[in-house]
N, C-alpha and C positions, 0 to 999 in steps of 0.2 A: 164224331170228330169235333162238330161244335162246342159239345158237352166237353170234352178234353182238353181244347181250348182254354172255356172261362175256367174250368179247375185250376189249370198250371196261372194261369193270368192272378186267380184269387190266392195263389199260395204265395206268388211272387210279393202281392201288396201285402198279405200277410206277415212273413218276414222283414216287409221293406218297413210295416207298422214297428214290428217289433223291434229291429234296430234303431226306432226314434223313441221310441217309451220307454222299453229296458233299461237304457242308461240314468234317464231320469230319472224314473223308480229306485233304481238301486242306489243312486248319491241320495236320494230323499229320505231312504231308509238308514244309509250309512250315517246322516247327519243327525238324523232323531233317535239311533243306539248311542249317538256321541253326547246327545242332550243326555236322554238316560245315565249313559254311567257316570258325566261328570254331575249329575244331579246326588246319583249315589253317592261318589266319593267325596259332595260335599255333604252330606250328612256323618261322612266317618271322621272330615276333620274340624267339624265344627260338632264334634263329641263334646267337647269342654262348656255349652254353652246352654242357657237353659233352651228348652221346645218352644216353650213359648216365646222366646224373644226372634228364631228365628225362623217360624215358619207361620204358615198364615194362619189368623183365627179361626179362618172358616170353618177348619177341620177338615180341609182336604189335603193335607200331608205333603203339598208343597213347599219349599224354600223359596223363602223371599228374594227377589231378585239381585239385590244388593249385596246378601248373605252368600249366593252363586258366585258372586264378582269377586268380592272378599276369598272365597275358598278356591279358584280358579288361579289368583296371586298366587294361592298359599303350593296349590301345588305347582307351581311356575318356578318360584323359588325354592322347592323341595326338590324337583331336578334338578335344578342349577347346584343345589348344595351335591347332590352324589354324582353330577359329572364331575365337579370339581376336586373329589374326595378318590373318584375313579381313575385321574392324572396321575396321584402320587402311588409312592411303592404301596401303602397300605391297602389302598383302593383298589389296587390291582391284584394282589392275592386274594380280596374277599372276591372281586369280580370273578377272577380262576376259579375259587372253589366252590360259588353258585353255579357256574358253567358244571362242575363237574357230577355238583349236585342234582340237578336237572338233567342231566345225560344219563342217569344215573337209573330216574324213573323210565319206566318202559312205559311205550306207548306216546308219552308227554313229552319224549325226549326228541319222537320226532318232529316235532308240533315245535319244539324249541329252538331244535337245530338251523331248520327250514325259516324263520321267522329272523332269527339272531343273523344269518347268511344274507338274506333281503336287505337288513336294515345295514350292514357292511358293505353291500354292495353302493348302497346309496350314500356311504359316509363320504365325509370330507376327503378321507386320507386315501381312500382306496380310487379316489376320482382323482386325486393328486398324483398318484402313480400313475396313473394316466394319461399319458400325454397327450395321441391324437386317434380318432378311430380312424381304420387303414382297410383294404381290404387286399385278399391273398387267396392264391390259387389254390383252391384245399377242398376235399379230399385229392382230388383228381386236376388232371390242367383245364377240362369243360368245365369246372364249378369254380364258383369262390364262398368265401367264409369270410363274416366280417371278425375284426380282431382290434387290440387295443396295442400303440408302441408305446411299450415301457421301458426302451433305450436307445439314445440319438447313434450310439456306438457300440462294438464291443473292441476292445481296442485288442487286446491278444488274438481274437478270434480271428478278427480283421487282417492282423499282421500274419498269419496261421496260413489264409484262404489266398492273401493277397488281392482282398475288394474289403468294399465295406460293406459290415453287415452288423442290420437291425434287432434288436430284441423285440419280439411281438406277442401277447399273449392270446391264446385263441381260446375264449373262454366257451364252456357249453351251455345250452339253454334248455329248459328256462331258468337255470341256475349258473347265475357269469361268477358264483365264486369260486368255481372249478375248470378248469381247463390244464391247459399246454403251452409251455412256453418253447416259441421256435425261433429260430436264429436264422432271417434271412438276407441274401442280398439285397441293396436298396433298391435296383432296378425291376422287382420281383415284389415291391411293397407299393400299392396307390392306394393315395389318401386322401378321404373324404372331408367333406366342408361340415357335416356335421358334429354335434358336438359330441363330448361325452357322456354326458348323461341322457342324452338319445338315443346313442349307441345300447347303453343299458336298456335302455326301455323298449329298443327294438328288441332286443336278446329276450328278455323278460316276458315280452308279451308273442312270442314265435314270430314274430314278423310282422303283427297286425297293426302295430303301430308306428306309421309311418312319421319321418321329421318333417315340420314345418315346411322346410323347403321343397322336398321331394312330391309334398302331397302337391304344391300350389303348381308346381311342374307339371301332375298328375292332372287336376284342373284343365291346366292351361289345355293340357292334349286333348279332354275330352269336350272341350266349348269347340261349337263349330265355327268356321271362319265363313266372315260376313260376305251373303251372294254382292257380287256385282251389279250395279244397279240400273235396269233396262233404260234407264233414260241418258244414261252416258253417253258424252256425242262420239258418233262415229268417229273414225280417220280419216279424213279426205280421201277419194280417189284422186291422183293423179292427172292432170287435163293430159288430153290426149293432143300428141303435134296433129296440126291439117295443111299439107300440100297448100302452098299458094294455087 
């Protein structure tokens, strides 16, 4: 039984290790793939220039630090040029027809799809249509579903029902490009403090990622509140009347 004890005790600390190293491990690796390929990609655009002017003499097949900075502009300004190329009508059929071309490939295509839906989740415009996250009674009346209102009105529908009613979109997860768009009464719609793109990242992440506010709520419940302190003075008793 003691034996059984320290097992669970040592598995607990085990896990409780892992969720404090894992995360820093894995942004430490994410940052040094990001040195890597912007290392590479500055070798493809600084093709034009000789070896030896930009990389070290040592012969250890580094770029020099300045030459990094230089190519890091370049591709800075190399997005800026094809978003801005991506606004107009031109931009936009070549955009189409890469999309279609990539769909196109099997296998890659789902890698594409899945990736291009993420990065629209988090755009500008799709947060825009966003007004507030809300939450709503869904599936059932014991559950609810979080949801996005992407309309203060429907004015036909409204006049239709004779109440006012909400557009809300109920997106699925962990993919919020997809969902359901419902149309409910407004006494049927309560709406959270948090933000939207909170709201996404709770979607995203199944639940595990709680908002700033709700965690420190979370906090607050689990701190205990402070004993009372034995040297507090009493409350007087009372003097008792005494008979002349």
């Amino acid at each position: 039984m003691r034996m059984k004890r320290q097992m669970t005790r040592w598995r607990a600390d085990f896990f409780a290790g892992l969720a404090v190293v894992l995360p820093v491990v894995l942004s430490l690796a994410i940052v040094r793939w990001l040195f890597g390929t912007v290392s590479q990609v500055t070798d493809m655009l600084l093709f034009f220039l000789p070896y030896e002017m930009t990389h070290h003499p040592d012969g250890s097949g580094e770029v020099l630090w300045y030459w990094s900075l230089v190519a890091l502009l370049l591709t800075v300004a190399l997005l800026a040029a094809i978003g801005r190329l991506a606004r107009n009508y031109v931009g936009r059929k070549i955009v189409q027809f890469v999309d279609w071309l990539m769909v196109q490939v099997p296998l890659l295509n789902k890698v594409y799809v899945t990736i291009k839906q993420i990065n629209e989740a988090f755009a500008g415009n799709r947060r825009a249509a966003f007004k507030r996250v809300v939450l709503i009674r869904y599936p059932h009346p014991d559950s609810y579903s979080i949801g996005f209102l992407t309309s203060d009105e429907h004015p036909e529908v409204s006049a239709r029902l004779g109440r006012r009613m909400l557009g809300v979109f109920l997106p699925t997860t962990p993919n919020p490009t997809s969902g359901y768009l419902l149309v409910l009464p407004e006494d049927e719609v309560i709406f959270l403090n948090m933000s939207v793109a909170e709201g996404i990242k709770l979607i995203i992440s199944l639940g595990s990622v709680v908002p700033p506010a709700r965690m420190a709520e979370l906090l607050e419940r689990q701190t205990p509140a402070p004993a009372a302190s034995d040297s507090a003075p009493s409350k007087p008793e009372p003097a008792a009347d005494h008979a002349p």
